[in-house]
Each structure stands twice: as structure tokens, then as C-alpha cells.
C-alpha positions as CSV (number, residue, x, y, z in Angstrom):
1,X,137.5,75.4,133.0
2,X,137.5,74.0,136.7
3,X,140.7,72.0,137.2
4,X,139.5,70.0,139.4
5,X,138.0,67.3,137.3
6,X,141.7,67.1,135.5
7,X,143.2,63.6,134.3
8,X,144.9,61.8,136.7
9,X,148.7,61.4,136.4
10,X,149.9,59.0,133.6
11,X,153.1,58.5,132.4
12,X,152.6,57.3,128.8
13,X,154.7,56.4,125.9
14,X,158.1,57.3,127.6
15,X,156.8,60.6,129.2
16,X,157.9,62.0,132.7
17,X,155.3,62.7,134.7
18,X,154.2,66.3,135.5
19,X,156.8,67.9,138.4
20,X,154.2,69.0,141.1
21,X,155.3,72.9,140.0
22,X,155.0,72.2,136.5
23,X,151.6,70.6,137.0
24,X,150.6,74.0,139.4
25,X,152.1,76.4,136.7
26,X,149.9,74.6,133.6
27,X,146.9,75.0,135.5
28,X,147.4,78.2,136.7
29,X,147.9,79.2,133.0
30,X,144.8,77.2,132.4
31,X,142.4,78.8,135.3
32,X,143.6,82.5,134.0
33,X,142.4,81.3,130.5
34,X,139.3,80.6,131.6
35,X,138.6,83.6,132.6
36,X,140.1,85.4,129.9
37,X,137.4,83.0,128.3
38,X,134.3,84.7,130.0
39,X,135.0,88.1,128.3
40,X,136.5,87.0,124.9
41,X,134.0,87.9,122.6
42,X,133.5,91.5,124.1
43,X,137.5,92.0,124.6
44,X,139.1,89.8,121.4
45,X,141.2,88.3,123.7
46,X,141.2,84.6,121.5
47,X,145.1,85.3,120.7
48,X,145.8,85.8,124.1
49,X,144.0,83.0,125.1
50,X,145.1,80.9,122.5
51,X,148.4,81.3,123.5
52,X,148.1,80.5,127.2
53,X,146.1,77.2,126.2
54,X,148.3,76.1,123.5
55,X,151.6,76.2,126.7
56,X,149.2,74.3,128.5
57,X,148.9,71.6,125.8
58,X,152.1,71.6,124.9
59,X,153.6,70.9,128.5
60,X,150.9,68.5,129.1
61,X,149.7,66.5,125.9
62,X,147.5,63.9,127.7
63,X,145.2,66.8,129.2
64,X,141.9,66.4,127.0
65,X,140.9,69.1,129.2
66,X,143.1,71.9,127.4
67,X,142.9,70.2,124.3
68,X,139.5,70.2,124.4
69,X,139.8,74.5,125.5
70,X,141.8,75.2,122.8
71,X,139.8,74.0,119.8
72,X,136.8,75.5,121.5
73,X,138.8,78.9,122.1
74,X,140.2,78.8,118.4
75,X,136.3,77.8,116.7
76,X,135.0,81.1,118.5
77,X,138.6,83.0,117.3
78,X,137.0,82.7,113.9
79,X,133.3,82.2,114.2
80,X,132.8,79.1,113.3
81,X,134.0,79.1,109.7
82,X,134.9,76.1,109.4
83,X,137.7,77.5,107.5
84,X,140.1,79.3,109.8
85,X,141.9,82.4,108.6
86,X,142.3,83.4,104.9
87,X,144.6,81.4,102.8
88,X,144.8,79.0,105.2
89,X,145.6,76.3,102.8
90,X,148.9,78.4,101.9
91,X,149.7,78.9,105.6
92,X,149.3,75.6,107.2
93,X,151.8,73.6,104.4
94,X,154.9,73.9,106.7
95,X,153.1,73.0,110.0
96,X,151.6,70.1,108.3
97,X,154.6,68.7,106.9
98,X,156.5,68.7,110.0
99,X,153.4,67.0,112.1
100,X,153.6,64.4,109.1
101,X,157.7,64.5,109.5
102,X,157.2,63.8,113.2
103,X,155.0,60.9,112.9
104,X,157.2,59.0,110.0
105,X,159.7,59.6,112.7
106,X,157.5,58.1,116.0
107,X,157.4,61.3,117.6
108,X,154.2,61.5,119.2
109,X,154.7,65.0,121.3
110,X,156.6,66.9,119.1
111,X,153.8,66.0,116.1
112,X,150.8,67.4,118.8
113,X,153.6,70.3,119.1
114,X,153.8,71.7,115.0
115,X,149.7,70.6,114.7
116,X,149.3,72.9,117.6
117,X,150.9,75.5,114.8
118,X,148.7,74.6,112.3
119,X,145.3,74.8,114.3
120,X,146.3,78.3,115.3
121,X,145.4,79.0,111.9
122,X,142.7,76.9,111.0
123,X,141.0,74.2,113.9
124,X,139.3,72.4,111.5
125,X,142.3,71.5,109.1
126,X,141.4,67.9,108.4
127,X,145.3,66.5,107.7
128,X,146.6,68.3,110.7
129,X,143.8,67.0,113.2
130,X,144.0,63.4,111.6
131,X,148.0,63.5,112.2
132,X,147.5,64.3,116.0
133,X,144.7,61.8,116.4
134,X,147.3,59.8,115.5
135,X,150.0,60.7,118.0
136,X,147.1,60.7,120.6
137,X,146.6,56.8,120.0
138,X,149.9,56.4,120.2
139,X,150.2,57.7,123.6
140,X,147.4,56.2,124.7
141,X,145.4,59.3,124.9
142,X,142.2,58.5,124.2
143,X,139.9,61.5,125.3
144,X,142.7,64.0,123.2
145,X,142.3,61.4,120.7
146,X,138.9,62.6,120.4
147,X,138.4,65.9,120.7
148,X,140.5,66.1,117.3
149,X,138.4,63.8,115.5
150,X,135.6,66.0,116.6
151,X,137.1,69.2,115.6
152,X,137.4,67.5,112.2
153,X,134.1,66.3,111.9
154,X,133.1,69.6,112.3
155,X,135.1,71.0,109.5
156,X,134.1,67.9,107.5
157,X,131.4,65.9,108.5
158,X,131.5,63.5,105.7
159,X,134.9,62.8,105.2
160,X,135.3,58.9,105.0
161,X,139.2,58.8,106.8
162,X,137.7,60.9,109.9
163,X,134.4,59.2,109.8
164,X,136.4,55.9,109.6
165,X,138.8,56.7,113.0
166,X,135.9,58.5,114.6
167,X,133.8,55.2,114.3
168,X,136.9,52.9,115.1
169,X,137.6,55.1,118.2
170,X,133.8,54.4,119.4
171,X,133.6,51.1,118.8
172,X,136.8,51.1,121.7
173,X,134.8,52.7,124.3
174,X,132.3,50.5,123.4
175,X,129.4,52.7,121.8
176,X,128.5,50.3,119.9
177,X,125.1,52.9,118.5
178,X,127.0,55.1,117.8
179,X,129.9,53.5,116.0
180,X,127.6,52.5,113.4
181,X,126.2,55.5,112.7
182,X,129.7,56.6,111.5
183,X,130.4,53.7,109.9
184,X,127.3,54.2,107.8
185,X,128.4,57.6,106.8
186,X,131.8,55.9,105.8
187,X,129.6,53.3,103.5
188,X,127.3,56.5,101.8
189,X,130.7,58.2,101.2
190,X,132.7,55.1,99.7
191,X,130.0,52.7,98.5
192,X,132.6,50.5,96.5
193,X,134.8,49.7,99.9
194,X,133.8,46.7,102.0
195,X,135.6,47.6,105.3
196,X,132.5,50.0,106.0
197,X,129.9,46.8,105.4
198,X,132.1,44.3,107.2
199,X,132.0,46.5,110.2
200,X,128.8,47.1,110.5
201,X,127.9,43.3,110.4
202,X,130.3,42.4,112.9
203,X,129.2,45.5,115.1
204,X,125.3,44.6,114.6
205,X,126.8,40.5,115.5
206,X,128.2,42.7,118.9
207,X,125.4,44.5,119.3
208,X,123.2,41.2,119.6
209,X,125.3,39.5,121.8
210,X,125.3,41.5,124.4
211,X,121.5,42.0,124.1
212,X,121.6,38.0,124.7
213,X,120.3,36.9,121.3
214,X,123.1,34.6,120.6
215,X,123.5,31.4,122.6
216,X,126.6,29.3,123.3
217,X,126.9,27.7,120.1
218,X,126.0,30.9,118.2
219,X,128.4,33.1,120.0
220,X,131.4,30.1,119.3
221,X,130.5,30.6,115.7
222,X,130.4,34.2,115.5
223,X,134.1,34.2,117.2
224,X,135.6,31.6,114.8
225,X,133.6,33.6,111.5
226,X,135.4,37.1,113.2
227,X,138.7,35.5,113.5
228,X,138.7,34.3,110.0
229,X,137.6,37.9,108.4
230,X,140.1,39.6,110.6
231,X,143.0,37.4,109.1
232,X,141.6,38.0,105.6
233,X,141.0,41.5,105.5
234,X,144.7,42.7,105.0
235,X,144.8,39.7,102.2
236,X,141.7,41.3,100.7
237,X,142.7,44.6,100.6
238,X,145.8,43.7,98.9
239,X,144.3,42.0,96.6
240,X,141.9,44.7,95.8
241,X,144.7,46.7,95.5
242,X,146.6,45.1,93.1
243,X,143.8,44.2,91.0
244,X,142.7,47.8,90.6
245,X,146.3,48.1,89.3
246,X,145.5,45.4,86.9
247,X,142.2,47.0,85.4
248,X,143.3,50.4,85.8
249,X,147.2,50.3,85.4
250,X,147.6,53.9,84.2
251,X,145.6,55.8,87.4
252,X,148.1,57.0,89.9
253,X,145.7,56.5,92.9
254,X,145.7,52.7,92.5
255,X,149.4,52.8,93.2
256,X,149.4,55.1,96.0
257,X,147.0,53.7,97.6
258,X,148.8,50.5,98.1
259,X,152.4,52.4,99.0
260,X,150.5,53.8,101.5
261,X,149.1,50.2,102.7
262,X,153.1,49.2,102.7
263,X,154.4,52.1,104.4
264,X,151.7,51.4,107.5
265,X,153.7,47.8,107.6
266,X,157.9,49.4,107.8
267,X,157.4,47.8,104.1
268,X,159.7,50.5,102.3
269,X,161.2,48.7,99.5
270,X,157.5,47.8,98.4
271,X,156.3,50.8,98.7
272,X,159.4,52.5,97.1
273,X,158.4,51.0,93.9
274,X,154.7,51.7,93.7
275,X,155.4,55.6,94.6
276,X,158.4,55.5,91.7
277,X,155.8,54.3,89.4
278,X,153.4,57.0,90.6
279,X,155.6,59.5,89.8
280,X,156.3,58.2,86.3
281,X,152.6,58.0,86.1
282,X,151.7,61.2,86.9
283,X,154.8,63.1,84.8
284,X,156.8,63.7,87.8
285,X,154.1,65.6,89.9
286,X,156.6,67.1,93.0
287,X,153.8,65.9,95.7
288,X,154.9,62.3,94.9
289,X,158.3,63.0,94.1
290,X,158.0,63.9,98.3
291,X,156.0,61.2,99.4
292,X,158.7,58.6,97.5
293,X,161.6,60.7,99.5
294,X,159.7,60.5,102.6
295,X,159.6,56.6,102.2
296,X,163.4,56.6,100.8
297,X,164.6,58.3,104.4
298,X,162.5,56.0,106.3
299,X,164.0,52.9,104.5
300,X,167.3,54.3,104.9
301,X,166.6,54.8,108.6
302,X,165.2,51.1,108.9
303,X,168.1,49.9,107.7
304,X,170.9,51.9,109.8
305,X,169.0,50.3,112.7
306,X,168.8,46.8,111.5
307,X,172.2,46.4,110.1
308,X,174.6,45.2,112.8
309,X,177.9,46.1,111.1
310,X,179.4,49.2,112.4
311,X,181.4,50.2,108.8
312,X,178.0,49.5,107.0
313,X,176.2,51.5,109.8
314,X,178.5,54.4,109.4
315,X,178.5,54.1,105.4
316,X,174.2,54.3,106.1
317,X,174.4,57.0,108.2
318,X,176.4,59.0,105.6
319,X,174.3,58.2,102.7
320,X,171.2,59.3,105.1
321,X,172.8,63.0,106.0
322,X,173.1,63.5,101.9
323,X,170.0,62.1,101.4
324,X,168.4,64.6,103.7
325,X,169.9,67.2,102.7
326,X,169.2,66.5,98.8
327,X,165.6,66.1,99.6
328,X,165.7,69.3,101.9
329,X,167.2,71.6,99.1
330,X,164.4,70.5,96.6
331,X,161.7,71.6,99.0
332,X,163.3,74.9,99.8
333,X,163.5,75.0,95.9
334,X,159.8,74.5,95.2
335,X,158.9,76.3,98.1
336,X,161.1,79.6,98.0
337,X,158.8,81.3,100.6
338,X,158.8,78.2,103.3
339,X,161.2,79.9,106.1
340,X,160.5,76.5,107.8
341,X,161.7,74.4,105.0
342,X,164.6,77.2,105.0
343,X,165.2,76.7,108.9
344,X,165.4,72.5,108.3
345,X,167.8,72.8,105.3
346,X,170.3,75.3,107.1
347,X,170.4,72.7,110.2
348,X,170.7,70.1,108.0
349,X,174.0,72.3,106.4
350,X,175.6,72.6,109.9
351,X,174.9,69.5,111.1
352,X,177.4,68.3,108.1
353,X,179.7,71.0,109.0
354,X,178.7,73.5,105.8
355,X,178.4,75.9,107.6
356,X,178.8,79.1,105.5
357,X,175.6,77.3,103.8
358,X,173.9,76.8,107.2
359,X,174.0,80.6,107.9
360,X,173.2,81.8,104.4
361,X,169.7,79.8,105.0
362,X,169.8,80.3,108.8
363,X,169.5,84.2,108.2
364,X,166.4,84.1,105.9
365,X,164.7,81.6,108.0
366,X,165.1,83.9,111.1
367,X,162.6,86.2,109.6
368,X,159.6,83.7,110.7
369,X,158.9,84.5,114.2
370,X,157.8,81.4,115.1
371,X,161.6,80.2,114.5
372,X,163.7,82.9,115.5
373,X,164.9,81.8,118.7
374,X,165.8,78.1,117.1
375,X,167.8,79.8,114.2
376,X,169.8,81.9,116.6
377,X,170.7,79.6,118.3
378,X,172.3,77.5,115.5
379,X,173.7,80.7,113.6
380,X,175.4,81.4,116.9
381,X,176.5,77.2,116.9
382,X,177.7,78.3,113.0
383,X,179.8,81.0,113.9
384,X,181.3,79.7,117.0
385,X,182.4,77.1,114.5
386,X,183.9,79.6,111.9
387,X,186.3,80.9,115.2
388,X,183.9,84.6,114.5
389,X,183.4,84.1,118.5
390,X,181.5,87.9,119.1
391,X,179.0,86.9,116.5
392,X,178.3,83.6,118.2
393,X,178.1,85.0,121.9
394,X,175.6,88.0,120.0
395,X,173.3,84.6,118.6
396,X,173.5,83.1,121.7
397,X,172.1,85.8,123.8
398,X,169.6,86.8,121.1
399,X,168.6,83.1,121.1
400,X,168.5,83.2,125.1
401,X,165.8,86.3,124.5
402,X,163.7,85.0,121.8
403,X,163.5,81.4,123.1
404,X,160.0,80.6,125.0
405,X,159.5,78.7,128.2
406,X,157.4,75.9,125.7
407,X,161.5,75.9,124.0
408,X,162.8,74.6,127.2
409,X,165.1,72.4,125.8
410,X,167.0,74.8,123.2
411,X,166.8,77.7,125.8
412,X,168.7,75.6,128.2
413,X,171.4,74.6,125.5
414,X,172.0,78.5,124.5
415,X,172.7,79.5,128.2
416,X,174.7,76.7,128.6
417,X,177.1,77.5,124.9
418,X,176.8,81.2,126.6
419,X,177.9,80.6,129.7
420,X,180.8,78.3,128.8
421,X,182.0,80.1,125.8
422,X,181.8,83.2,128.1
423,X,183.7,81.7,131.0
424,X,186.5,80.9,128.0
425,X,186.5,84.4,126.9
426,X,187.0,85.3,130.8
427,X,184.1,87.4,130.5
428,X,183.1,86.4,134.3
429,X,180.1,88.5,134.6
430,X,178.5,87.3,131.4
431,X,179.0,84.0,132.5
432,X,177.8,84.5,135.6
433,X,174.4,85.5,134.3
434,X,173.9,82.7,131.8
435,X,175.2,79.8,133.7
436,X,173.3,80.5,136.9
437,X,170.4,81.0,134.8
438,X,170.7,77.7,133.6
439,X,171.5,76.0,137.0
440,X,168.2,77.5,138.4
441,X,166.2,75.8,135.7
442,X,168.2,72.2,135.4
443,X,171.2,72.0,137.9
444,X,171.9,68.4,136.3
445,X,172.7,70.0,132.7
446,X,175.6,68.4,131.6
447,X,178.6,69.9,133.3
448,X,177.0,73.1,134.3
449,X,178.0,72.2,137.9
450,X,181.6,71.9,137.1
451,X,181.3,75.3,134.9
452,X,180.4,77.1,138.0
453,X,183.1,75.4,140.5
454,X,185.7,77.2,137.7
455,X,183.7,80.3,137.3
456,X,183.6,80.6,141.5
457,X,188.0,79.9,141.2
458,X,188.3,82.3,138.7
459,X,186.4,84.8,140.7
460,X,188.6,84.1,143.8
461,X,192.1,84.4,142.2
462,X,191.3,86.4,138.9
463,X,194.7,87.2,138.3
464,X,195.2,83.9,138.1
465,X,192.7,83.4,135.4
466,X,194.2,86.8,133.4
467,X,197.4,84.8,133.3
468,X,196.3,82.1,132.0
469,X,194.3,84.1,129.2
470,X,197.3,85.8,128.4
471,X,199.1,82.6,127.8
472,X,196.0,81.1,125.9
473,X,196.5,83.7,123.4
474,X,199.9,83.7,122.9
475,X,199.3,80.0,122.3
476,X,202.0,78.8,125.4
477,X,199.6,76.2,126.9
478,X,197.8,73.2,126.1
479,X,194.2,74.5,127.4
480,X,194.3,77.0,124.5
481,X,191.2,75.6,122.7
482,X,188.0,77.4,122.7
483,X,184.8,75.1,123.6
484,X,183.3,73.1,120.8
485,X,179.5,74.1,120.0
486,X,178.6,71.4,118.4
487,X,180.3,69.1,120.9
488,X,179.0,67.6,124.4
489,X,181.7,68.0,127.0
């Protein structure tokens, strides 16, 4: 696990680079991994190691190097099973949902963040590792790109889809060999498809070419023959498509199939359709009924951006947050036991200001470690809301406890609602300790800068401040209003 042979510096897809101590920390986490890694199997550390690897993934996506670590870390964990953990297929629902939520919603990072969840309990989980293939292209990180396609290989080595991005992802780095070898396997798996034929033609064309078999002429050909398939082929699917729908018009596949082709192009009202007609199809099976929400929310989306009347916007927008919400109460419905569903629907409650709702779900979803620190914080945004200002202050500095370094961002927010709901309480020491806190890790957060120029008055003249507490309470000035959680100052 040497660091010196570690990517250089990129900043991709709207990243910020690496800060220099950032960069030192990851690898420092990353060197004491490795060798944790040395002793593993003798001390059971994989946990342990698992979780040092997955912070250094997380803060630093692009690194194939950790990705790469982890997997390998996670295959010994559980012995090369190829399965993961038991019931993994129960366990890995919630984590795959959001990876696939993250990606409808371009969010490249935050999908490689919940797959990171789901590999923890199984690294060969085919769905998961396709979603964060995904992301990686989209990032532009190639090498990450394929150390998940490998993983799933592994777990899988004749699935078509993985064999299919596995070959396409060669054929880019120019391994031409070995590109086809996948591609066959994608042909013995689905013998009916022509992509699989088509690209092993054009790759065998490739293949001679730049053995110097094709002259001039030839080579002119073979570009205008290429051209001509390539702006075909989406025709040709299409058209396959639609006339399996024709031959076969009651097999739900055929239709799902080509909503998925539509969704690929930001073709939602298309593919709306076809997915209602699945689900009439297929008497109402819930998977669809999600996959035709998914693609309702995405429309919806499309269209808020599009539309360049602010009432019609704002009309959009509404109709989106009850949308969401609808949606988000039928999966907590079908999946009573989902705390993560249960987290999304109670921040979905007080984002539209139901708040008693928010908490009832809020205080259930708390129960899954993996989200207590977020559903403190949120409760404590709830009850700050509701004027119960102990119980939000309580949240908040549960949240501040529970919250990991990899939960930079909502560790910052809860000092900072700490801090300046403290500093309104005049409870000087408590605001002390949370806003200088948060001034040590971002100085720049929002007004924190200001927060501390009244914190360091109010210490010099705290009489002063008493007074004015006194008269805050008694309702005689016009500063008498207690700091909004859900607001930015």
C-alpha cells in the first residue's frame, strides 16, 4: 500500500482539489491500513481496516489506489464468498436505493458514498458496483471505474451488463484482445442481441487496421460503414424494442426495457407511459410502481429547470415536495423496517414544515447507527422549530457527538445551530465551545465570524448582555427573536 505511486491531483467533475493536510491525513489513514493489512487474517482486524479505507475513499473518490484496497480488504473480510455476509440481499436494499437515488440525481460522489455502505456488506453486489462504475465514468475516473467492474466480475462472471461495461471500458484504453474476449461472453450470454456481434466486427475491423491490413481506400470505407452503424444503432434498438412489444404485447420486460432506453435520453414523458403500462401489466407489482415514481420526480425536476416562468416554477416546485413526500410514505409503508427510508421521509416532513411528523419518523430512524448523527441533527432543527429550545440544543450536541469526520458537512452545520442558538440563550460558555469548534475547522462558515465578534462583546460587558436578555424575555425589544434553524442568516 506504498503511497508513493498515488494519482496525481485532478480536479474532476466540479471537485476541489485535495488541501495539502487533507491529502497527508488520507494517506496517513491509508499507510496505517496497510499495515493493519499485514496482520489481518491472524488479528480480524478487516472492520477496522475497512473503516479506515472506506474515509480514505470517501475523501478522495478518484484514488483507484484505496478503491482498489478496500475491495481487496472486504473479499478477505469474508473469504471470498462471493456473497458477502448473510442476508445480504435484505441488507443492501437501502444502500442500493440511495446509490440509484444519487445517480437519477447526477450525484457522482455522494452515489460512491452510500455504495461504499453497501459493499461493507457484500463487495461483490452486482447493482451497487454497476451504480459506482457509473459515477466513476462520470468523473472521469477511469482506474476506480475499474476496479468495480472487476469486483463484479468476480461475484458474477457471466453477467451480460458487467461483461458489457467491462468490455466497453477496455476497448477505451485500447485493449483491443481483450475487449473482445468480453464481448464474446456478452454474445454466449445474450445470443439474440446484436450489439455484442456488431462490436466484435467493428473491433476485429480495429484490430486489422492497426496491424496494417487495410489500405487507404479500405480504411475510408471502414470509417464511412462505422459512422453509418453508429447512427443506426439507437434506431435499431428502438425498433427492436417496439416490435418485441408488438409480438409479445403482454410481457412486462419488453416495456421496461424501452423506459429504461428513454430514461438514459431525459425522455420522461416516454418512458412514463411504458413503466404505467408495466405496472398495469404486471398487476401493480410495487418494484415498478417505484421505478414509474422515480421517472415521475425526474420529469418533474426536468421541468422546474426548463420552465422559465417563476409562478409556474414555484407551482412545480410545490407539486415536487408532495410528490416526494407521497412516494416516500409508500416506501416506508412497504418497507416498515427501512430506518433509511424512515430517515428520508421524516426530512422530507420538516423540510415542508410538518414537523411533529418529521420527529415521529426522525426518532425511529435514529436507531440505525449509520444515521444517528444526521437524525439528530434534524430532530434538534424540528424542535428548535416547535420553540422546545432545551430539546433542540440536547439534538444538537448529540448530533455534534455522533457526527463523523467523513459528515463534515452536517457536523459543521450542528456546531454552527449550537453555537448561535447558544449565544441567544446567553449560554456564553456553551457557545464558546461549539462556535470555536467550528471556526477551527471552516473560519469562512457563514457568519461564524460575526457570531464570535458578539460572543467576544458579550463576554466584555456581560451585564450588558443580561440586560438585554432580560428585556428579550419580557418581550420590550425588537431583537427578541430566537435564530431560525432552518434559515441561513
Amino acid at each position: 500500500m506504498a503511497t508513493e505511486e498515488h494519482q496525481p491531483e485532478v480536479t474532476r467533475a466540479g471537485r476541489e482539489p485535495l488541501s495539502p493536510a487533507k491529502r497527508k491525513r488520507l494517506e496517513k489513514l491509508f499507510e496505517h491500513a496497510g499495515k493493519k493489512a499485514e496482520s489481518a487474517a491472524e488479528t480480524n482486524d478487516f472492520d477496522y481496516i475497512t473503516e479506515l479505507l472506506t474515509q480514505c475513499v470517501s475523501g478522495d473518490p478518484s484514488n483507484a489506489f484505496y478503491v482498489r484496497a478496500l475491495l481487496e480488504n472486504l473479499q478477505k473480510k469474508y473469504k471470498q464468498n462471493k456473497k458477502g455476509a448473510p442476508l445480504a440481499q435484505l441488507k443492501v436494499r437501502g444502500s442500493r436505493s440511495a446509490v440509484k437515488k444519487a445517480l437519477a440525481q447526477e450525484q457522482w460522489d455522494e452515489a460512491i458514498r452510500q455504495g461504499l455502505k453497501a459493499l461493507t456488506i457484500n463487495p461483490w453486489d452486482m447493482p451497487t458496483l454497476i451504480g459506482m462504475a457509473t459515477a466513476a465514468v462520470k468523473t472521469g475516473d477511469r482506474d476506480c471505474e475499474m476496479c468495480y467492474l472487476k469486483s463484479a466480475l468476480m461475484g458474477s462472471p457471466k453477467d451480460p451488463a458487467a461483461n458489457r461495461l467491462f468490455a466497453i471500458a477496455l476497448n477505451d484504453r485500447g485493449l483491443i484482445d481483450q475487449a473482445i474476449t468480453y464481448w464474446r461472453r456478452v454474445e454466449e450470454a445474450l445470443p439474440d442481441e446484436e450489439e455484442a456481434r456488431r462490436a466484435i466486427a467493428s473491433l476485429t475491423v480495429q484490430k486489422a487496421k492497426s496491424s496494417g491490413k487495410f489500405d487507404d481506400e479500405d480504411d475510408e470505407i471502414s470509417k464511412k460503414v462505422k459512422a453509418k452503424a453508429r447512427q443506426q444503432e439507437e434506431l435499431t434498438l428502438k425498433q427492436r424494442l417496439k416490435r418485441k412489444i408488438q409480438n409479445e404485447p403482454e410481457k412486462v420486460d419488453h416495456y421496461l426495457e424501452l423506459a429504461q432506453h428513454y430514461l438514459s435520453e431525459d425522455r420522461f414523458a416516454k418512458a412514463e407511459k411504458l413503466l404505467g403500462k408495466a405496472y398495469e401489466l404486471s398487476n401493480e407489482d410495487a418494484d415498478i410502481r417505484e421505478k414509474l415514481e422515480d421517472a415521475q420526480l425526474r420529469h418533474m425536476r426536468q421541468r422546474i429547470i426548463q420552465t422559465k416562468d417563476p409562478e409556474e416554477a414555484k407551482k412545480l416546485r410545490r407539486e415536487y415536495f408532495n410528490k416526494d413526500v407521497e412516494f416516500c410514505e409508500k416506501r416506508v409503508e412497504r418497507y416498515p423496517g427501512n430506518l433509511i427510508f424512515k430517515y428520508e421521509l421524516g426530512y422530507r416532513y420538516m423540510k415542508i414544515k410538518q414537523y411533529a411528523e418529521a420527529i415521529r419518523e426522525l426518532q425511529a430512524a435514529k436507531n440505525d447507527p449509520r444515521r444517528k448523527g444526521a437524525c439528530m441533527l434534524v430532530l434538534g432543527e424540528c424542535f428548535q422549530q416547535i420553540n422546545q429550545l432545551p430539546l433542540a440544543m440536547t439534538h444538537y450536541e448529540s448530533a455534534i457527538q455522533e457526527l463523523s469526520e467523513r459528515e463534515a458537512e452536517n457536523r459543521k452545520k450542528a456546531l454552527y445551530l449550537a453555537g448561535r442558538l447558544a449565544l441567544y440563550l446567553r449560554d456564553l460558555a456553551a457557545a464558546e465551545k461549539h462556535l470555536t469548534t467550528l471556526a477551527s475547522l471552516d473560519f469562512t462558515y457563514k457568519d461564524v465570524s460575526k457570531l464570535l465578534d458578539k460572543l467576544a462583546k458579550l463576554r466584555e460587558n456581560p451585564e450588558s448582555g443580561a440586560a438585554k436578555k432580560k428585556e428579550e424575555e419580557a418581550g420590550e425589544t425588537e431583537d427578541n427573536e430566537q435564530p431560525d434553524a432552518s434559515a441561513d442568516p
